[in-house]
N, C-alpha and C positions, 0 to 999 in steps of 0.2 A: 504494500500500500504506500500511495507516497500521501504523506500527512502534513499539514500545514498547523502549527502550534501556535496558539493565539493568547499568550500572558502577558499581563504587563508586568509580573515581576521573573526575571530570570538569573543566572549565572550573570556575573558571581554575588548578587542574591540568591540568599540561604533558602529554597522551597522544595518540596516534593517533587513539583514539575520537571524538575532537573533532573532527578533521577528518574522520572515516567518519558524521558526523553529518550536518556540512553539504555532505557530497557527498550523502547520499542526498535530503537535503531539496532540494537544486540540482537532481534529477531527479527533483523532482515528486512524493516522496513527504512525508503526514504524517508527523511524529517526536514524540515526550514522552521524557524520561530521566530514570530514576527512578537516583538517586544518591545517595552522603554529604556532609556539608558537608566542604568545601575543606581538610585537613591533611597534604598529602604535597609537598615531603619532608621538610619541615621539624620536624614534627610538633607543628603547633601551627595552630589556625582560624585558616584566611588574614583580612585586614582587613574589618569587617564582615561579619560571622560567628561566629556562637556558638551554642551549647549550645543556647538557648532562643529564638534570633530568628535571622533570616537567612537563611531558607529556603527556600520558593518563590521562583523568577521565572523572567521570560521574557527568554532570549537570541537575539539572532538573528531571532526569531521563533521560537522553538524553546523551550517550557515544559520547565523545568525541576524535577522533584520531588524536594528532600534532605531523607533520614532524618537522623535524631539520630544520632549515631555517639563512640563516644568514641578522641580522637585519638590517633595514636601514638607520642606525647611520644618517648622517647631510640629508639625503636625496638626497642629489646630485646625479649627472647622472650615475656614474660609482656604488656608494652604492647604489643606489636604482634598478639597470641593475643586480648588483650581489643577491639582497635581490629578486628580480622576479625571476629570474634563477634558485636561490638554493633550492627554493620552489621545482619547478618542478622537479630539480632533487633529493631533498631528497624526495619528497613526491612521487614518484615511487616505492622507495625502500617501502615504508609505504604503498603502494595500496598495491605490491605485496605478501604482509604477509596478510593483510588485509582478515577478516574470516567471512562468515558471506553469505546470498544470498539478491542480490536487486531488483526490481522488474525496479525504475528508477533513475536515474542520474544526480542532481538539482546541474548546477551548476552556481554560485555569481561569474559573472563577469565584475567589476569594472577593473580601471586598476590594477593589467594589464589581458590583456587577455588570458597571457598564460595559463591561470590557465585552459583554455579549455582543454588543452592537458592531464592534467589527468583525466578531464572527459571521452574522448574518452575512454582512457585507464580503464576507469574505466566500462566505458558500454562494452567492449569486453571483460571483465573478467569474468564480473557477466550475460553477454548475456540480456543486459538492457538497455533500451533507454536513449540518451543523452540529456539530457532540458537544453538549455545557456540562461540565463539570462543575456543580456547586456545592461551596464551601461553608457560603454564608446566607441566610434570608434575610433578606431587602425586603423591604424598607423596617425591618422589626428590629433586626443587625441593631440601625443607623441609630433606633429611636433611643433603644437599650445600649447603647456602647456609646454613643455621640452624645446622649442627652438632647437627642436634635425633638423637640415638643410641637416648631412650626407646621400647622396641619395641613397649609397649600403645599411646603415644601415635601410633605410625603406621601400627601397624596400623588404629585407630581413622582416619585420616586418610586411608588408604587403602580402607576402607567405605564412606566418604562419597563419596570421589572416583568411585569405580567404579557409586558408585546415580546420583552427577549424570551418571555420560556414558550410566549406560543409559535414564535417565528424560528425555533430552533429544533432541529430536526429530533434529535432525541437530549434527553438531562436527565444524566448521572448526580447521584445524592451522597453527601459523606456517611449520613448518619437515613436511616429508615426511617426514622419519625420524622422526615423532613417529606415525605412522600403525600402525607395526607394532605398537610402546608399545601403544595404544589396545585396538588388536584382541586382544590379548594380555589386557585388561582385560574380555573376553567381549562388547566390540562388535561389531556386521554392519558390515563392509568398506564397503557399500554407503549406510552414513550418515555418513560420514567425506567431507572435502572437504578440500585444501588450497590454504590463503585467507595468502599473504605477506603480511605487512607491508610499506608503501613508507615512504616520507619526501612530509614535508607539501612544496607548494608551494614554502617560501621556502629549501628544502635544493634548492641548483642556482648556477651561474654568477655572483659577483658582483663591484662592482667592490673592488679592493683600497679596503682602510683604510690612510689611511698611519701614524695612531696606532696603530691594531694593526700593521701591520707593521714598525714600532721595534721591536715586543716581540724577533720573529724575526729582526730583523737579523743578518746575520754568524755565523747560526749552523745547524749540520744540524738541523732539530727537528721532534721525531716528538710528535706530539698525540695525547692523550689525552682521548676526551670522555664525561662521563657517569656514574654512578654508584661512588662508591669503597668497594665492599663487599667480603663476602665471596668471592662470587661471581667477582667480576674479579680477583680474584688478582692485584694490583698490586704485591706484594711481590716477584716477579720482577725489577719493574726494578731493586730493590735489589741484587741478586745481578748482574745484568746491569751496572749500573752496575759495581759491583765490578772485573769484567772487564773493560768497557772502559777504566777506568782505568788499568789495570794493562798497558794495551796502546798506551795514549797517545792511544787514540780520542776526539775530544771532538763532544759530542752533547749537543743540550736535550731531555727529556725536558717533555713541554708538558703539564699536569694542568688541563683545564677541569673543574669539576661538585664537589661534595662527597659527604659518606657518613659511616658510622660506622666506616669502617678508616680517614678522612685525618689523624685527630689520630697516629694507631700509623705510618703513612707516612711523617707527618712528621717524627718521630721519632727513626725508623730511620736519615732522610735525614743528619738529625745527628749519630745515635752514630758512623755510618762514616764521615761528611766527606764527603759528596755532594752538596751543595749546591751545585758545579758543574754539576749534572750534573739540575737539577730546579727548573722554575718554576713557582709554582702559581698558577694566575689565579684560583681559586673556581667559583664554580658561574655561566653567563651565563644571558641570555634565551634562550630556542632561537630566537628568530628573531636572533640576532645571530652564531651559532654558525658560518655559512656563512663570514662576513668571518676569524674566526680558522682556518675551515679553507684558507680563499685564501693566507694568508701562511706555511701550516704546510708543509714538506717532502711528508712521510709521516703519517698516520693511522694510529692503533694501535689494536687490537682482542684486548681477552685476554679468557680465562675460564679457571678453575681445572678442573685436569685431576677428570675425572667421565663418565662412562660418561652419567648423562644432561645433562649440558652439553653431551657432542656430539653432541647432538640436535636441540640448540638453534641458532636465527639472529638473535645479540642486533639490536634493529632499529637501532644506528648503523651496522653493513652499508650497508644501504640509503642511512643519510643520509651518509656517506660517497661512496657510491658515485653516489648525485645531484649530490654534490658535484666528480664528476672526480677523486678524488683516491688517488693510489698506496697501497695498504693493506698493514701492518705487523701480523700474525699473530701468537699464540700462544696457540695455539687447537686444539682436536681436531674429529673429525668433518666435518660437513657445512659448519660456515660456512670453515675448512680449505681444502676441496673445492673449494670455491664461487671463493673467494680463487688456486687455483692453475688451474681451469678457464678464470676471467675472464683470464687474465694478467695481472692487478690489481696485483701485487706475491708477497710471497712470506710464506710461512706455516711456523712450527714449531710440535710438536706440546708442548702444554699442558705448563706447568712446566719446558722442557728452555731452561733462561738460554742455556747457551752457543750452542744452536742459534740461538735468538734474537739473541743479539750477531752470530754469522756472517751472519744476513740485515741487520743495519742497519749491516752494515762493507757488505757487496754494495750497498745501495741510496744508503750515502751518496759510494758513488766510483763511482754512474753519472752518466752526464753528463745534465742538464740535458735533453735533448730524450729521453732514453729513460724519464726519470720522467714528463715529458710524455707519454709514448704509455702505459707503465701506468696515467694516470691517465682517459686516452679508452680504454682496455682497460673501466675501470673503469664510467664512463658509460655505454659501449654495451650492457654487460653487465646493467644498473642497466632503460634502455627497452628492455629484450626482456624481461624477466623480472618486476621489480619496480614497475615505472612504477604510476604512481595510476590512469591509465586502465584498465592492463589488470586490475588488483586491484579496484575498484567494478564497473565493469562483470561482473566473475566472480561479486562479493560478489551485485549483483541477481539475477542469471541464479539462482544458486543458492535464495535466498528466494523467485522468482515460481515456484517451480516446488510 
């Protein structure tokens, strides 16, 4: 098949889509990716790259096409509104030149979803079918993660969203309970697919770091990996800290990854005197991510309570869960579900601190060989379900058809 990849975030931003590149090109099919230049998350053109040069090239073997895009400096509403926008409208101009015949259409839809829109455009050029891969739901995402309240403004964003999933040939779900969502949106049941996310490769088995495992010495500590937004609701462990405090529990809170809530986190950590209770390592490589999951206790996974959050299956599930490792919940819904089915460890629902302190007093006065077996709970549950194999090989089956 030759496939035409339509994301706005690519190499060398850190996403799944990158590895969903070079597995399909590993079996034998052409690829092209038509993308933005390099500014997430930092929000600024990664090194060599800019505005006016930096553009094309060949990775991998794998031609890469980047639009002009203007970056999403602080991240806020209005930069990051203009940074969605200019995709779509410079990556127009870049379909239209765009040379080449596709057979289909794959397009990486995290937020935002506009990014549908050059898909469409892109399957009427090339007379190709449209694949969406969705990440996030729009406008529900926007209102719950943005705080965005204006109603002309979502309802406008909820227009859009509902022409890309009808104009798009078939759409792929991360999570199942994003299915009913959809169809609710006036799609056929019948063009709906769900396509999980795994964890790349080097999320799996490794050997310990002894300089990373200094950091954990001597201590219970529950790791945190990945984005510090809105979204994650990190502000719980403040309140949860609180608690354990107050109970004599001592526990490291382990913070890998940055965001625009870590300065207001950090903060917080201060005004109340918690700095016991919180170490923040910054944001790592993802391929280095594995070595601090080896020395960490328990892996945390939160998202702020929301009707469509529990929807959602944020993908360090998965890399977690490649990783062996016992998972530490708060969280609603399906990833919830997932978390108490696996026997993985144990999960409270979204927002409820104290629930949450009652599970990481449970987990830190198990012994040693029972957090071991949560954490092969974990892995098993990881190769039946989410493994790379079973997720490409689905991803093909679905496109040859």
């Amino acid at each position: 098949m030759k496939i035409l990849i339509v994301s706005q975030y690519y190499y060398p931003e850190n996403f799944i889509i990158n590895d969903v590149v070079d597995s399909l090109k590993n079996r034998g099919n052409h690829l092209e990716v038509l993308t933005a230049l390099p500014n997430y998350p930092d929000g600024k053109f990664f090194k060599g790259y800019n505005f006016f040069y930096g553009a094309d090239e060949t990775v991998k073997g794998i031609k890469i096409n980047r639009s002009r895009i203007f970056p999403r400096l602080n991240a806020g509403k209005v930069s990051l509104s203009i940074n969605y926008l200019s995709f779509v409208f410079f990556g127009i101009f870049k379909l239209l030149f765009l040379k080449g015949k596709f057979d289909k259409i794959f397009v990486f839809a995290p937020s935002p979803i506009t990014v549908g829109i050059l898909g469409i455009i892109a399957a009427r050029k090339f007379n190709a079918k449209c694949y969406l891969w969705v990440q996030d739901l729009w406008p529900e995402s926007v209102n719950a993660a943005g705080n965005i309240k204006n109603k002309f403004l979502l309802s406008c964003i909820a227009f859009i969203t509902k022409k890309i999933y009808l104009h798009s040939d078939h759409i792929l779900v991360q999570s199942e309970d994003f299915i009913n969502y959809i169809i609710n949106q006036g799609v056929d049941k019948k063009k709906i697919s769900y396509l999980p996310n795994y964890a790349e490769d080097f999320y799996g088995r490794v050997e310990e770091d002894k300089n990373i495992s200094k950091i954990f010495k001597d201590i219970f500590s529950i790791t945190f990996a990945g984005n510090i937004g809105e979204s994650q609701n990190l502000h719980i462990l403040i309140e949860s800290s609180k608690i354990l405090k107050s109970k004599g529990e001592n526990v490291k809170f382990v913070i890998l990854g940055t965001g625009r809530k870590k300065r207001e986190l950090l903060h917080m950590v201060k005004e109340f005197n918690l700095e016991d209770y919180f170490i923040f390592l910054g944001r790592k490589e993802a391929v280095t991510m594995p070595k601090y999951f080896k020395s960490s206790n328990v892996m945390l996974i939160t998202l702020k309570k929301s009707k469509i959050f529990s929807y959602t299956i944020p993908s360090k599930l998965q890399a977690y869960m490649a990783c062996e490792k016992p998972i530490l919940g708060s969280i609603d819904g399906i990833t919830q579900k997932i978390i108490v089915e696996s026997k993985s460890g144990f999960a409270s629902n979204a927002g409820d601190a104290n629930k949450l302190v009652e599970n990481i007093i449970k987990l830190k006065n198990l012994d040693k060989s029972d957090l071991e077996e949560l954490g092969k709970n974990s892995l098993l549950y990881y190769r039946n379900n989410f493994s790379k194999e079973i997720v490409v090989n689905k991803l093909i089956k679905i496109l040859s058809k």
